[in-house]
MARZADO-266391 format. One record per residue (C-alpha): x, y, z. Coordinates in steps of 0.5 Angstrom, whole numbers, padded with zeros to 4 digits, always signed. Example, Ala and Ser with C-alpha at 12.3 -4.5 7.8 and 13.67 -1.06 7.14 Angstrom:
residues 2
+0025-0009+0016 +0027-0002+0014 
//
This chain:
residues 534
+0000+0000+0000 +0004+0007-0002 +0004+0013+0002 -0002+0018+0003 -0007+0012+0003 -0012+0012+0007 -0013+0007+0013 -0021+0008+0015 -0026+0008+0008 -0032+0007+0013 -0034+0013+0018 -0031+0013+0025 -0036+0012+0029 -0038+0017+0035 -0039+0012+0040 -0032+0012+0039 -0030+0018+0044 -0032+0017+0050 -0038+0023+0052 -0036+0028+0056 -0028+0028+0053 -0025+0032+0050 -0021+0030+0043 -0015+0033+0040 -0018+0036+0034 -0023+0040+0038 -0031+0040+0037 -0030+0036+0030 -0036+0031+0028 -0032+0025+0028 -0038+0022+0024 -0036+0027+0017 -0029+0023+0018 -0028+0018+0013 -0020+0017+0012 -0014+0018+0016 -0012+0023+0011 -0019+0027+0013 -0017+0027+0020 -0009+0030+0018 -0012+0036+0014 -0018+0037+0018 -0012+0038+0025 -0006+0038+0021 -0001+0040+0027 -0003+0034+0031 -0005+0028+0027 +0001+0026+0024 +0001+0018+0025 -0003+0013+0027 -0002+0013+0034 -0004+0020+0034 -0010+0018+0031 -0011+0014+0037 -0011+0018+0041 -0016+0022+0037 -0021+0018+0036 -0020+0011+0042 -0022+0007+0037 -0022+0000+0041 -0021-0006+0037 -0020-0012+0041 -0018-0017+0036 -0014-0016+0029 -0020-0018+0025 -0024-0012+0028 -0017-0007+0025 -0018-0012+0018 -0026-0010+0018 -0024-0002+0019 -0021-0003+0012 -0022-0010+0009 -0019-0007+0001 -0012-0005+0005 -0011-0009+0010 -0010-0016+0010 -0004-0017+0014 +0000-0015+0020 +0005-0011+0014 -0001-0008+0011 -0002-0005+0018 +0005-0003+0019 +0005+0001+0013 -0001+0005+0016 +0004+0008+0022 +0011+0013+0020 +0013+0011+0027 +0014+0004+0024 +0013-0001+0031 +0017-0007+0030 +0014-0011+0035 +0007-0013+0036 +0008-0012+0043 +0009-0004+0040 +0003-0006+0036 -0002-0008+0042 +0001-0001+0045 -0001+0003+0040 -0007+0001+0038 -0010+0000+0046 -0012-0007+0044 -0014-0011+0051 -0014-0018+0052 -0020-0021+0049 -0014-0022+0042 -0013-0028+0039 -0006-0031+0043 -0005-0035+0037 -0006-0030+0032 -0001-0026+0036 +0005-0031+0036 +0003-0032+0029 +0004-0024+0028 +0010-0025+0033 +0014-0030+0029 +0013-0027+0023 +0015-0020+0025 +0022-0023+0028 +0023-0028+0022 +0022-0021+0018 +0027-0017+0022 +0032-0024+0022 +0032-0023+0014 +0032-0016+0014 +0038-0017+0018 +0041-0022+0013 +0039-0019+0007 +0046-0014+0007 +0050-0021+0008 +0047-0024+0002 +0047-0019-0002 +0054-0018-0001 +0056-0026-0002 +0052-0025-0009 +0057-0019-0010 +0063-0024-0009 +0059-0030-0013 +0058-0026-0020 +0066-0023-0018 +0068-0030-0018 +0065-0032-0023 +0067-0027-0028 +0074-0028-0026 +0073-0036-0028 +0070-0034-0036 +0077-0031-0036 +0081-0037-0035 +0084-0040-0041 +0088-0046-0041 +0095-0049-0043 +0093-0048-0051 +0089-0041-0050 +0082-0044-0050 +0077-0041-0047 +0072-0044-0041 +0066-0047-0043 +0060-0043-0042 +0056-0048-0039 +0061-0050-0034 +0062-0043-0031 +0057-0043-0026 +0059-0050-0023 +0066-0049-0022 +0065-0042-0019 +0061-0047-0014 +0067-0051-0013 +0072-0045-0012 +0067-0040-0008 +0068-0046-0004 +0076-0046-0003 +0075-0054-0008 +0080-0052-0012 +0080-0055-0019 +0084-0057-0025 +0079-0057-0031 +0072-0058-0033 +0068-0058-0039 +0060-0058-0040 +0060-0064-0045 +0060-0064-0052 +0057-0070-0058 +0062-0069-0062 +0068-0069-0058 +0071-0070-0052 +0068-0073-0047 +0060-0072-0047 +0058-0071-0040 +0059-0065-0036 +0065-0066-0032 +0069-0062-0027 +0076-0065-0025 +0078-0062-0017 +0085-0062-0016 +0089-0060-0009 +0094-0054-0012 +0102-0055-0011 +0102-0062-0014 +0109-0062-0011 +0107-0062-0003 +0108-0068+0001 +0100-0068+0003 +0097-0067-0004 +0094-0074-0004 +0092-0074+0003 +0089-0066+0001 +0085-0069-0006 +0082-0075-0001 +0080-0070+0003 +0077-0065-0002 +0073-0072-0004 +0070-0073+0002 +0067-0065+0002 +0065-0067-0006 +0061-0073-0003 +0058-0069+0003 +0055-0064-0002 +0052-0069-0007 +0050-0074-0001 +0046-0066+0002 +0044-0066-0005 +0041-0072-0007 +0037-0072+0001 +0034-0065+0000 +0032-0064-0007 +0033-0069-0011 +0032-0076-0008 +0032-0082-0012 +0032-0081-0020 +0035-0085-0025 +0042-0088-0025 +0044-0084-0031 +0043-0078-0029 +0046-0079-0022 +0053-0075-0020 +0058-0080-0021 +0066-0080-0019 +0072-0082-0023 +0079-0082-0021 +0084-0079-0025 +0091-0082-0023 +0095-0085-0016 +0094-0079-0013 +0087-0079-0010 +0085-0074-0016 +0078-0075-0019 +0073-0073-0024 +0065-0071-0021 +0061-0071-0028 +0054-0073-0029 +0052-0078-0035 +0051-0085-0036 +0059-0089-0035 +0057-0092-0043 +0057-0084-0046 +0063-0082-0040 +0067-0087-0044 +0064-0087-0051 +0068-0085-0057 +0065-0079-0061 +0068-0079-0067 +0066-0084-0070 +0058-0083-0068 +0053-0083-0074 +0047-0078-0075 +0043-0081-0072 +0048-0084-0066 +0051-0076-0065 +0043-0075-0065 +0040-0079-0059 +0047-0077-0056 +0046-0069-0056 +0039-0071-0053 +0042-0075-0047 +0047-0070-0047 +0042-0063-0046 +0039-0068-0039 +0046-0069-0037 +0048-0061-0037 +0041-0060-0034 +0042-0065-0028 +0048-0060-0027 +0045-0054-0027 +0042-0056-0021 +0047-0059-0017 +0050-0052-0018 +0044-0048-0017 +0043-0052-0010 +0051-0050-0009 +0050-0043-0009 +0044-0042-0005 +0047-0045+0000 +0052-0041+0000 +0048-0034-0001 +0045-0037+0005 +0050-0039+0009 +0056-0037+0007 +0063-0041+0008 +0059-0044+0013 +0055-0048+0009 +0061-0054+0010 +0062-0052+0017 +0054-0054+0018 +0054-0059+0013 +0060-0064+0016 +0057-0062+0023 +0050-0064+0022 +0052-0071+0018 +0056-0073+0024 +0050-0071+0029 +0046-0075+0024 +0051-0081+0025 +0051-0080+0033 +0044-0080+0033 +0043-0086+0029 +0048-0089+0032 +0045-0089+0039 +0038-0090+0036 +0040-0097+0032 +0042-0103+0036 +0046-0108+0033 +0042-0113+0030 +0042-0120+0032 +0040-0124+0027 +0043-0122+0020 +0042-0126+0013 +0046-0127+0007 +0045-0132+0001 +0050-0134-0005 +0049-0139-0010 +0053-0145-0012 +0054-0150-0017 +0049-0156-0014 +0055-0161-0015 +0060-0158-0010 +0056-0157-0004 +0059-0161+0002 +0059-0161+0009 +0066-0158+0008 +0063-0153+0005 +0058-0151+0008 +0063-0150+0014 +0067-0145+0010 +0069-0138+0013 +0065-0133+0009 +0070-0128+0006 +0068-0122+0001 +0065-0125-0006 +0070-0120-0010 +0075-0115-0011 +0075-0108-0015 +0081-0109-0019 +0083-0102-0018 +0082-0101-0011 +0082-0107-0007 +0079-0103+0000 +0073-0104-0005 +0068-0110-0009 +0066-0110-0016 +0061-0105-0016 +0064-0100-0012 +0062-0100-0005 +0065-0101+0001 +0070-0108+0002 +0066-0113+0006 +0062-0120+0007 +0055-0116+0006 +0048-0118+0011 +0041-0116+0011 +0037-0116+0017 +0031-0118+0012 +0032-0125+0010 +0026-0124+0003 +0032-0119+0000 +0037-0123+0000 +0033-0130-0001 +0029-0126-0008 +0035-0122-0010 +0041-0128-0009 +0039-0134-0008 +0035-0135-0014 +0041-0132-0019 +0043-0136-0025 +0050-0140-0025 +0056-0138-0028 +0059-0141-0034 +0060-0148-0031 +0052-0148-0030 +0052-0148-0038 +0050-0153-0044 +0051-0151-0051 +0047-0153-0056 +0045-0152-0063 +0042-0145-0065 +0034-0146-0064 +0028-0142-0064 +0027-0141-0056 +0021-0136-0057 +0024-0131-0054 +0030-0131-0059 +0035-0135-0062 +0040-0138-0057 +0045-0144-0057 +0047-0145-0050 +0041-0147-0044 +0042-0146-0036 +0042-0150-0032 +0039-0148-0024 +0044-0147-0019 +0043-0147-0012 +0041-0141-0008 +0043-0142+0000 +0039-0137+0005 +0045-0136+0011 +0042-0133+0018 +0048-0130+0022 +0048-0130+0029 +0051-0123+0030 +0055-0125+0038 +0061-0124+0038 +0061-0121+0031 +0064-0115+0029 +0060-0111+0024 +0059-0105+0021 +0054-0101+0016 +0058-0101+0010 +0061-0094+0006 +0056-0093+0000 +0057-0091-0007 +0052-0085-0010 +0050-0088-0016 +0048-0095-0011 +0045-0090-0006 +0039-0090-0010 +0038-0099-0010 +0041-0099-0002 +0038-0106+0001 +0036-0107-0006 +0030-0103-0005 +0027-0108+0000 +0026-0105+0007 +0032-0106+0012 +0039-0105+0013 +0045-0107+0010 +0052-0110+0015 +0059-0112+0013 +0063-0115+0016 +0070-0117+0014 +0069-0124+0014 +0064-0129+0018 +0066-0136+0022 +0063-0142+0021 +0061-0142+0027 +0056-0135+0027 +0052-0138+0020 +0048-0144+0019 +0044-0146+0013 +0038-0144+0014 +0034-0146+0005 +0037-0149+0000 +0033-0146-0007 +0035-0150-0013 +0032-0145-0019 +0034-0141-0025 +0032-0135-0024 +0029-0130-0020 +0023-0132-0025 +0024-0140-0025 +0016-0142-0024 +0019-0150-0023 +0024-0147-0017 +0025-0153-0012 +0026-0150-0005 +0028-0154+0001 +0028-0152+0009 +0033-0154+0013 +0031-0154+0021 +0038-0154+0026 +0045-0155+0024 +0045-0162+0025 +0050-0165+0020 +0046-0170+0018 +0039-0167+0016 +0044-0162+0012 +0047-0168+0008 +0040-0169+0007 +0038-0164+0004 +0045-0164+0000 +0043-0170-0002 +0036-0168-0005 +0038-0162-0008 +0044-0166-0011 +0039-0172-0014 +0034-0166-0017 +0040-0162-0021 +0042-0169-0024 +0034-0170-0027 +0035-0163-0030 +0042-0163-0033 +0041-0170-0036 +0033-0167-0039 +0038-0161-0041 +0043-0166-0045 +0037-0170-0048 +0034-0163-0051 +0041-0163-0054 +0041-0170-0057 +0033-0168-0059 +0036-0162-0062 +0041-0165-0066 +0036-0169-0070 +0034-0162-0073 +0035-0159-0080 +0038-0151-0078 +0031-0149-0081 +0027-0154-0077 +0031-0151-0071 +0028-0144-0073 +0021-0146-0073 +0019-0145-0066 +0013-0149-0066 +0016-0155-0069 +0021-0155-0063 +0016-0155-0057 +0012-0159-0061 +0018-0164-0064 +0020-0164-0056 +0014-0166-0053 +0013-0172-0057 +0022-0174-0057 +0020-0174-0049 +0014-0178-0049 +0017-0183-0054 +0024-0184-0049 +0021-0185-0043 
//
């Protein structure tokens, strides 16, 4: 509402000013009063404010709806009423003084008023800091499209903005690149260095750079974005033996992919992952810097203590569980007793790290605490290329293929955790999004597990997590004997299977190469070859 506005569209009411007093606008009929501005002209030399108004007219308003009533059009809210007084009361305390308003007002409505008006003064408090980090943002960033590197080539564009986030930071970095299909690599990318590659600490500098690169995306990923694809995940890439990596965001296919040699059609679909990529970027970005306009250079302060205040916490809350599941799949004709006596030890290790598996995570002997995960996701996996019979090319319905699997057999362990020393394993990002395999519950590692802390608690003999004809066998105790049983069984099964399978491979022989490519004539030519062989 701008200056000179009038506060009261309707009349003041005469009841307004008690009989027998005297006002400050003499003998005045208060009743011809329509507008604050009315009042001003009318007693020039003492109405100048609201409360002087006040003071004139006593209006006594007993709730902050009966002052919206007086100008319904103007007043909406607590600000609006503000605007009405030059004086300007910062408080509502002020406020209630002013306008003489007794008890029968809304408590809530004032602590409502009360935390919007001090949340208002906190801003206005801090609207110089964020103006000034905004100064020092666009500084930094008009200095970063300066750089240029070892050949005289300019910074791209698209990367400024991310690699201003990064050194307005104090995360140095080395190169960067916003992604192009024709060239290069074709993801965003920024590659964080420690400067002076000559000291002694720049490993252990670069690995701390990384932990800070990682709180940012883990903060990210937590407050704005959640759970979205995989391709679009920020992913890291190590550069070198000294700790030196590469953040970008795109697909680990596009990140090594040779553009040169890319057709029209290729480079096409490339340049439209490739715009998803830069826009994931973006936003990453955009998050960066509206922390830091908030926050300033305590952002990572703030973040580091809350991640290990979230970690204290969960700690005291989470107990460690007592029992803990894991399941592996074997070859049916090498289980044993002996084996199943064995110590558990981690199923792979990353080549190029060997404080991790495969794919990246934390190196460890991984559990559960639920049992349905890792009995559905690995103890119904398929074997390994020893659980593999080749056969002439035929029509399987579902293509043409020349081999044919054979089950293997799941084993559904449960751990007993006493004694045990067992921690929550170090999770890669782009894992994060699949942590438990997206099954309820937790996951645990440990570095290995003794015979004595697991016993087998199913025996699946199955081909896959779809397999309809799945064989299941539960074992009670851990009595040798009902376990060779079990073995037993299990072993009897895969010997029906695999001599059925090697039957369809004779059967298969007995076709001509266009016979085998008739789908129909090979269901129906088996279903006849089986009954007639029984």
């Amino acid at each position: 509402m701008g200056e000179g506005e009038s506060f009261y569209k309707q009349p003041i009411e005469s009841s307004a000013i008690k009989d027998g007093e005297s006002d400050s606008i003499g003998n005045r009929d208060t009743r011809s009063i329509n507008t604050f501005d009315d009042l001003k002209k009318g007693s020039p030399d003492t109405i100048e404010t609201f409360d002087d108004l006040i003071k004139a007219g006593k209006p006594q308003p007993e709730t902050f709806d009966d002052l919206k009533r007086k100008d319904p059009d103007t007043i909406e809210t607590f600000d609006d009423l503000i605007e009405k007084d030059s004086n300007k009361p910062e408080t509502f305390d002020d406020l209630i003084k002013a306008e003489r308003i007794q008890n029968k007002i809304d408590q809530e409505k004032i602590k409502s008023i009360r935390k919007k008006i001090n949340g208002n003064n906190s801003q206005e408090n801090s609207d110089g800091q964020y103006k000034k980090r905004e100064s020092e943002w666009d500084e930094r960033r008009e200095e970063i499209k300066k750089r240029v590197d070892e050949i005289g080539g300019k910074m791209d564009e698209g990367i400024v903005e991310t690699v201003t986030a990064f050194n307005i930071l104090n995360i140095p970095t080395s190169q960067s690149c916003e992604g192009h299909a024709d060239w290069g690599i074709p993801t965003p990318w920024v590659i964080v260095e420690a400067e002076n590659e000559s000291a002694e600490d720049f490993k252990e500098k670069n690995k701390n750079y990384r932990k800070t690169v990682e709180n940012l995306v883990k903060n990210y990923y937590e407050e704005i974005r959640g759970n979205i694809p995989v391709d679009l995940q920020i992913k890291f890439a190590d550069i070198g033996d000294e700790s030196v990596f590469r953040l970008y965001i795109g697909s680990e296919e596009d990140y090594n992919l040779e553009t040169e040699n890319l057709n029209d059609q290729q480079r096409s679909e490339l340049e439209g992952r490739l715009s998803k990529y830069k826009e994931e970027m973006k936003k990453f970005t955009d998050f960066i810097k509206s922390k830091y306009l908030k926050e300033g250079d305590k952002y990572l302060e703030n973040l580091a203590s809350l991640k290990s205040s979230i970690i204290s916490s969960s700690q005291e809350k989470e107990k460690k569980p007592e029992k803990l599941f894991r399941a592996l799949t074997v070859n049916p004709e090498d289980l044993s007793i002996k084996k199943l006596k064995d110590k558990l030890v981690p199923g792979n290790v990353n080549e190029s790290d060997p404080t991790k598996i495969g794919d990246g995570n934390e190196l460890g002997v991984y559990m559960s605490t639920n049992q349905k995960m890792v009995e559905y996701s690995y103890a119904r996996g398929r074997g390994g290329r020893d659980l593999v019979i080749k056969v002439p090319k035929y029509n399987s319905g579902y293509g043409i293929i020349n081999m044919v699997r054979l089950p293997s057999c799941g084993l559904v362990l449960e751990i007993n955790t006493d004694g045990l020393d067992i921690r929550k394993p170090e999770i890669t990002e782009v894992l994060k999004g699949v942590y438990n395999n997206g099954f309820e519950g937790d996951e645990w590692i440990a570095d290995t597990v003794p015979a004595s802390n697991y016993q087998v608690k199913k025996m699946i003999l199955s081909n896959g997590a779809n397999d309809r004809n799945s064989i299941i066998v539960d074992i009670n105790g851990t009595d040798d004997l009902n376990i060779q049983k079990a073995i037993d069984f299990v072993k009897k099964e895969f010997s029906k299977k695999k001599k059925e399978t090697e039957n369809f491979r004779n059967f298969l022989d007995g076709l001509t190469d266009k016979e085998r490519m008739n789908e129909y004539l090979v269901k129906k030519g088996w279903k006849k070859y089986k009954e007639s062989n029984k």
